[in-house]
C-alpha positions in Angstrom: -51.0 170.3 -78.3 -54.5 171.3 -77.6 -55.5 171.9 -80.9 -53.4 168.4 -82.0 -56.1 166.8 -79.8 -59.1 168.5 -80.9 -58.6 168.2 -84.2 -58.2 163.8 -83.5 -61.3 163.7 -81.5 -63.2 165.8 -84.2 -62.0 163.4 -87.3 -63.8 160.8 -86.4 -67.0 162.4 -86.1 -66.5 164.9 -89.3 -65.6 161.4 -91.4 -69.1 159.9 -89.7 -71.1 163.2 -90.9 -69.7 162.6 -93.9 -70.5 159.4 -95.1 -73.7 160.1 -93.4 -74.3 162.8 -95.7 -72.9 160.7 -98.7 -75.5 157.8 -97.8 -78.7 160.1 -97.6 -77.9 162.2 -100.2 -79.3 161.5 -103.5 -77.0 159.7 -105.7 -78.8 160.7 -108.9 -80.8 163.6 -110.2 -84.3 162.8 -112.9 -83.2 165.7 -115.5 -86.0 167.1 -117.8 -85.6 164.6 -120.5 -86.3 162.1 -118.3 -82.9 160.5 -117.8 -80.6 159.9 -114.8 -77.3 162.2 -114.0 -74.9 161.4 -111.2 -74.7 163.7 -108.4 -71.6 164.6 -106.3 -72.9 162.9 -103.7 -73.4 160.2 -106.1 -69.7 160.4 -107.8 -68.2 160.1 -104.1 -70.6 156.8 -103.3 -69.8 155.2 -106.8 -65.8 155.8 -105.5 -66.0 154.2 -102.2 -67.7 151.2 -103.4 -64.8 150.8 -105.9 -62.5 151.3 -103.4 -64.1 148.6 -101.6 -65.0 146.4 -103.6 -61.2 145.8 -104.1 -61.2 144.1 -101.1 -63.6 141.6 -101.6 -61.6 139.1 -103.6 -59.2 138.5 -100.4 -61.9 138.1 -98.6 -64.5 135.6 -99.9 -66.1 132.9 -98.0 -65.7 130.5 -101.2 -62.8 128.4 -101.5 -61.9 126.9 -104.8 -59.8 123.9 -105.2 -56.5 125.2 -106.3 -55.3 123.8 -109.2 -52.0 124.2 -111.7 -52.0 126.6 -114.9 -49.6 126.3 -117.6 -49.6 129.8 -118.1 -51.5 132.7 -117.0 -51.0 135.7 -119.5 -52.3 139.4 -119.8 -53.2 141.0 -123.4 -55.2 144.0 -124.6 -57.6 144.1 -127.4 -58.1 147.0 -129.1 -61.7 148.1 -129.7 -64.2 150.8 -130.7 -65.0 151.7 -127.4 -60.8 151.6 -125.8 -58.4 148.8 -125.1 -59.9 145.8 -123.1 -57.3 144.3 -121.1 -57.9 140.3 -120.6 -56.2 137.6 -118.7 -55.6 134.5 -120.9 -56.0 131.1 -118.6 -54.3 127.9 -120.2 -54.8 124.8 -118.7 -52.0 122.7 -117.8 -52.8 119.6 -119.5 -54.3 119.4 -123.1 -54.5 117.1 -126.1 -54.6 119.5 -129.2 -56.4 122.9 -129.4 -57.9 123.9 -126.5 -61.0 125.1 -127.0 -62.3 128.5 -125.5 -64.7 130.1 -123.2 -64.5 133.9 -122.5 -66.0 135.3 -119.2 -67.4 139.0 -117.9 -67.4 139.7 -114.1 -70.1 141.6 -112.5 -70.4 144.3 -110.5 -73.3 146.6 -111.5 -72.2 147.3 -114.5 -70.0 150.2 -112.4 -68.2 148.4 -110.2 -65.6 145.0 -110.5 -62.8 143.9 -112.1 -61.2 140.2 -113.3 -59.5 139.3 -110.2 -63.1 139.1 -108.7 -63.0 135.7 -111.4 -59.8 135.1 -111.3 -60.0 131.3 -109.2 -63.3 130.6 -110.9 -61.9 130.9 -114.4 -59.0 128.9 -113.1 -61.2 126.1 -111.6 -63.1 126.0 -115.2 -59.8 126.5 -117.1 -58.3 123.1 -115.3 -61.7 121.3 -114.9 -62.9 121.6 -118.2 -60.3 121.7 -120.1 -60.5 125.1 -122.0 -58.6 128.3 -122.6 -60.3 130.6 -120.2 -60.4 134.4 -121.4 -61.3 137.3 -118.9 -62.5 140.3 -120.0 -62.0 143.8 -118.0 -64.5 145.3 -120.0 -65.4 149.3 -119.7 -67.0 150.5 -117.0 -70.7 152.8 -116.5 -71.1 155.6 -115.7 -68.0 157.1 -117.3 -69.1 154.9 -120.5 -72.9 153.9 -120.1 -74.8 151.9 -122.4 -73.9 150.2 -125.0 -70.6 151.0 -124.9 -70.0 147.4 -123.1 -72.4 145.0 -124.4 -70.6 146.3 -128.3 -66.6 146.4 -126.8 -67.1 142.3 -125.2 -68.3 142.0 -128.6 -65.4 142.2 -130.8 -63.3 141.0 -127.9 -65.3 138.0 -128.5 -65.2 138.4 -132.1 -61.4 139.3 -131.7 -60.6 135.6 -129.9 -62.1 133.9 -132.4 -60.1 135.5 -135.4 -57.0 135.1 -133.5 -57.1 131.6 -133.0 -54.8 130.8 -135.7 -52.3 133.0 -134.5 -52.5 132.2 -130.3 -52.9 128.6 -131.0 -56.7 127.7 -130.1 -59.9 126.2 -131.3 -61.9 129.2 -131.8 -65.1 126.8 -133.6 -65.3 125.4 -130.0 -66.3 128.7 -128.3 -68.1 130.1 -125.5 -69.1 132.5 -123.2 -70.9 133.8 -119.9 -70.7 136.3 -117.3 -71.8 136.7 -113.4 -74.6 139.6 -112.6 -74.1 142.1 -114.9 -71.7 140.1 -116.6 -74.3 137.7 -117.4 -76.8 140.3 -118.9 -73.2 141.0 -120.6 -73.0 137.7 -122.0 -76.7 137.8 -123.2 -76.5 140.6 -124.7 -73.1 139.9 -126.8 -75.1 136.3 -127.6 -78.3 138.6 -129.1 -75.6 140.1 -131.4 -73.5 136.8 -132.6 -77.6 135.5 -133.9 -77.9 139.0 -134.9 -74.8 139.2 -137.4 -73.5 136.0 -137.9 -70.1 136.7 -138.2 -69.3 133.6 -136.3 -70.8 131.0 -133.8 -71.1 129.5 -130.1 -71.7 127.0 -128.5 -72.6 128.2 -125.0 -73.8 131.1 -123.1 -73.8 130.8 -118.8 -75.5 133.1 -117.5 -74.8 133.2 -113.5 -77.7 135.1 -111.8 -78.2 138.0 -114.5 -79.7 140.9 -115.0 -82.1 141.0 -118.0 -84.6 143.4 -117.5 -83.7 147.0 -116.9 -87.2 148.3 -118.1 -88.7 146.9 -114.8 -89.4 148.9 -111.8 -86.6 147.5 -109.1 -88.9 147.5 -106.3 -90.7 145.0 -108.3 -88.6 142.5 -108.9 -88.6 139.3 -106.4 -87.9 141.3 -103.1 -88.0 138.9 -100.1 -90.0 140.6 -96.9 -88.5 140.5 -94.2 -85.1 139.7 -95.4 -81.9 141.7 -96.3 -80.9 141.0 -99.9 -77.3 140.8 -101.0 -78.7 142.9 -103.7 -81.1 145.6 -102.0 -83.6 147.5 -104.5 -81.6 150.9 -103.7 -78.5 149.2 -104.6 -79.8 147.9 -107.8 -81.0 150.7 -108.8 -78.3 153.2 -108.7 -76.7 150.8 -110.7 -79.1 150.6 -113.3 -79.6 154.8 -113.4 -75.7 155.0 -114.2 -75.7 152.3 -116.4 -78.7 152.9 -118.7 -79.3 156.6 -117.5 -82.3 156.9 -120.2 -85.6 154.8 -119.3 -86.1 154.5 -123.7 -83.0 153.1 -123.7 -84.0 150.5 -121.0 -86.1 148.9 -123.6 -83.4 147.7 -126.0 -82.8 144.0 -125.4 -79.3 144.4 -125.7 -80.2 146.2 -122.1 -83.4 144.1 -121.3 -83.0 140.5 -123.1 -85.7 139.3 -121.5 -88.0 141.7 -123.8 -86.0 140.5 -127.1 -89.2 139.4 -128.9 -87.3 136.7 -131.4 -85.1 133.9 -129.6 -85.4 131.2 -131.9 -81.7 130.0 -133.2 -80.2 131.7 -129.7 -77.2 129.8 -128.3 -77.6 127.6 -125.9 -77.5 128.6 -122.3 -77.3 127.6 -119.0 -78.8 129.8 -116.7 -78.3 129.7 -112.9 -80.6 131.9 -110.1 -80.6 132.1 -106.8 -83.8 131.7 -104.6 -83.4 135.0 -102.4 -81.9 137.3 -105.1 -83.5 140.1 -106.6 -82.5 139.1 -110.1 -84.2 136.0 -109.6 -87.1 136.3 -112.0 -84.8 137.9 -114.7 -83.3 134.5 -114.9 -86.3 132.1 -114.4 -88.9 134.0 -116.9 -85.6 134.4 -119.7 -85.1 130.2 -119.6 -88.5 129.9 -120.1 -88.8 132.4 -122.7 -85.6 130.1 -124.5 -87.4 126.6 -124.0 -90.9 128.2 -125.3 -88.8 129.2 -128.5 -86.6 126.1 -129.2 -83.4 127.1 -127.2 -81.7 124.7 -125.6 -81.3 125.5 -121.8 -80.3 124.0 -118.4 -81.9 126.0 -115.9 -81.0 125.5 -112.1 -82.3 127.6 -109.0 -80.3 127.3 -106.0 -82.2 126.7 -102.8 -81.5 128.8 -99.5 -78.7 131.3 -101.5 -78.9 134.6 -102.4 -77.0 136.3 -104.7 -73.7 136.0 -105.4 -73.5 132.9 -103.8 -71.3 131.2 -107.0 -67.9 134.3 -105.3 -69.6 134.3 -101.6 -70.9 131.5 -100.4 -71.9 129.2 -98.9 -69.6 126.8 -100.0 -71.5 123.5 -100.7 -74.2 125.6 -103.1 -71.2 127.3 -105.1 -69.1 124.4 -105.7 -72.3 122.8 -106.6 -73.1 125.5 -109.2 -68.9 125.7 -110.5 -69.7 121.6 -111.3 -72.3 122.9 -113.3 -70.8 125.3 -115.4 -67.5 122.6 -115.9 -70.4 120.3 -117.1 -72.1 122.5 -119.3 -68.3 123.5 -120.9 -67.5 120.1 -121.2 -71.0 119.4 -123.3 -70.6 122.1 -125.3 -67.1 122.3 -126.0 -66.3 118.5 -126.0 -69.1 117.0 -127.5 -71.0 114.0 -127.0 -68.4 111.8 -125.7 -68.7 113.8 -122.5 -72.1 113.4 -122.1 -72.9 110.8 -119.4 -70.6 112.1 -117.5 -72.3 115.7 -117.4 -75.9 114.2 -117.0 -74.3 112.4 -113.8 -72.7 115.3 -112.6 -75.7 117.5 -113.3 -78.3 114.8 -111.8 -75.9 114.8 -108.1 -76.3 119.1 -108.2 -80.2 118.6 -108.9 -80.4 116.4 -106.4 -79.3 118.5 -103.7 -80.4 122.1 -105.1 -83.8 123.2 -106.3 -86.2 121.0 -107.6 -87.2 122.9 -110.5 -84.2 122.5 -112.5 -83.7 121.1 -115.8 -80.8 118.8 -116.7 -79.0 119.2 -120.2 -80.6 117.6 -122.9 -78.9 117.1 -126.9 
């Protein structure tokens, strides 16, 4: 009996020494050749915030609108770089072909899965009346770079050859991603102008990441204030990620340092006022408009980021309008123009007043 209660009063302190020691530790090692290699320390940190990351789509302070789905299907595309397993979103109503917009969580590039999405591409499924496609892409550090950015490719690619076959309008096509997923998105975007094997009409890019080649702790770091998205944080994601500081330089890593943007798709880019990443997003629209790319760029006052999964709720919904306007622009034409501008002019209104409304 004695020992029984020895051993439940040590637990607790044993578990707190070690996560202590997990926290402290190093998570990655600089080898010789200059790139990054997971520690054990490292492996058990990357495990725990998988583990609870799980949780976080149960438990987010944003609520969307619930709305009906005609059908809510699971397929796997086969790829280079392993199956892709993606949930297929049809809207309930429709008059002909839907067309199609295909989506990439975040997470660090390590971390996430499509349930984190799953009401968003729901929301944008119903509201803007499109076959929503979302992609559980492969993961970092088990398959680092480009092993991602080159499988959401031909999942892209494979959506719009199977059009035909599912029963879609694959010329009315687009994509976007949150966090990593956005740099996702970019990235897959640099290689449709790059080989031209078929077109799009949008990219949304939600808060991304597109510049790895930076220094974290110079990025926009608020003093005084703790970031959603701490410099440590970002960090360790970027080491397992792109492990290799050369390869950190490739703008299918970095978009932002892509030299030639002219002919790009057109994007809508959303940043956050208090998130690291801001920058990234604010420097990469004006990099598009300086090169002939159409963009509507929008930074969300008093949010960090996020803020589109976590809250607060007025600034998300705002931003979820934005993206079903910018679908229904690019997807549906002209004839849903004024109704975007409107929609678009009510969000600018209320959000930051640096933010551009969509122009043809």
């Amino acid at each position: 009996m004695q020992k029984k209660t020895a051993a439940l009063l040590l637990t607790p302190v044993l578990t707190a020494g070690f996560l202590t020691w997990v926290w402290r530790s190093k998570p990655y090692t600089i080898q010789a050749d200059n790139c990054a290699r997971i520690t054990t320390a490292g492996r058990i940190r990357l495990a725990l915030l998988r583990q609870l990351i799980k949780g976080t789509a149960s438990r987010r302070n944003v609520h969307f609108p619930k709305v009906a789905m005609r059908a809510i299907e699971q397929r796997e595309v086969a790829t280079t770089h392993g199956a892709a397993p993606a949930t297929f979103y049809w809207p309930e109503a429709a008059n002909g072909p839907l067309p199609v917009y295909v989506n990439f969580h975040g997470g660090g590039f390590v971390l996430g899965f499509p349930k984190l999405d799953d009401l968003l591409c729901q929301y944008l499924a119903h509201q803007a009346q499109c076959l929503v496609v979302n992609v559980d892409y492969t993961l970092a550090p088990e398959h680092p770079f480009p092993a991602a950015i080159y499988q959401c490719y031909e999942v892209v690619k494979w959506v719009h050859e199977q059009a035909a076959i599912l029963g879609y309008d694959a010329s009315r096509l687009a994509i976007g991603g949150h966090s990593a997923g956005g740099s996702i998105a970019a990235g897959v975007a640099l290689l449709v102008k790059e080989r031209q094997e078929f077109a799009l009409a949008l990219q949304i890019l939600d808060y991304p990441s597109l510049n790895l080649a930076e220094r974290t702790d110079h990025k926009h770091v608020v003093p005084r204030k703790k970031q959603v998205l701490s410099v440590e944080l970002a960090s360790f994601f970027k080491h397992m990620y792109v492990p290799c500081p050369a390869d950190r330089l490739n703008p299918l890593a970095s978009p932002l340092l892509a030299e030639d943007l002219t002919g790009l798709t057109p994007a809508l880019i959303v940043t956050a006022e208090y998130d690291l990443l801001r920058d990234d997003g604010n420097e990469y629209a004006q990099k598009l408009r300086e090169q002939g790319v159409t963009v509507t760029h929008q930074e969300f006052e008093g949010v960090d980021h996020a803020f589109t999964h976590f809250g607060p709720q007025e600034s998300a919904q705002r931003a979820w309008d934005l993206m079903v306007a910018s679908l229904r622009t690019a997807l549906h034409g002209s004839a849903q123009l004024n109704s975007v501008i409107e929609l678009a002019a009510d969000t600018v209104a209320t959000a930051a007043p640096n933010a551009v409304l969509p122009h043809s």
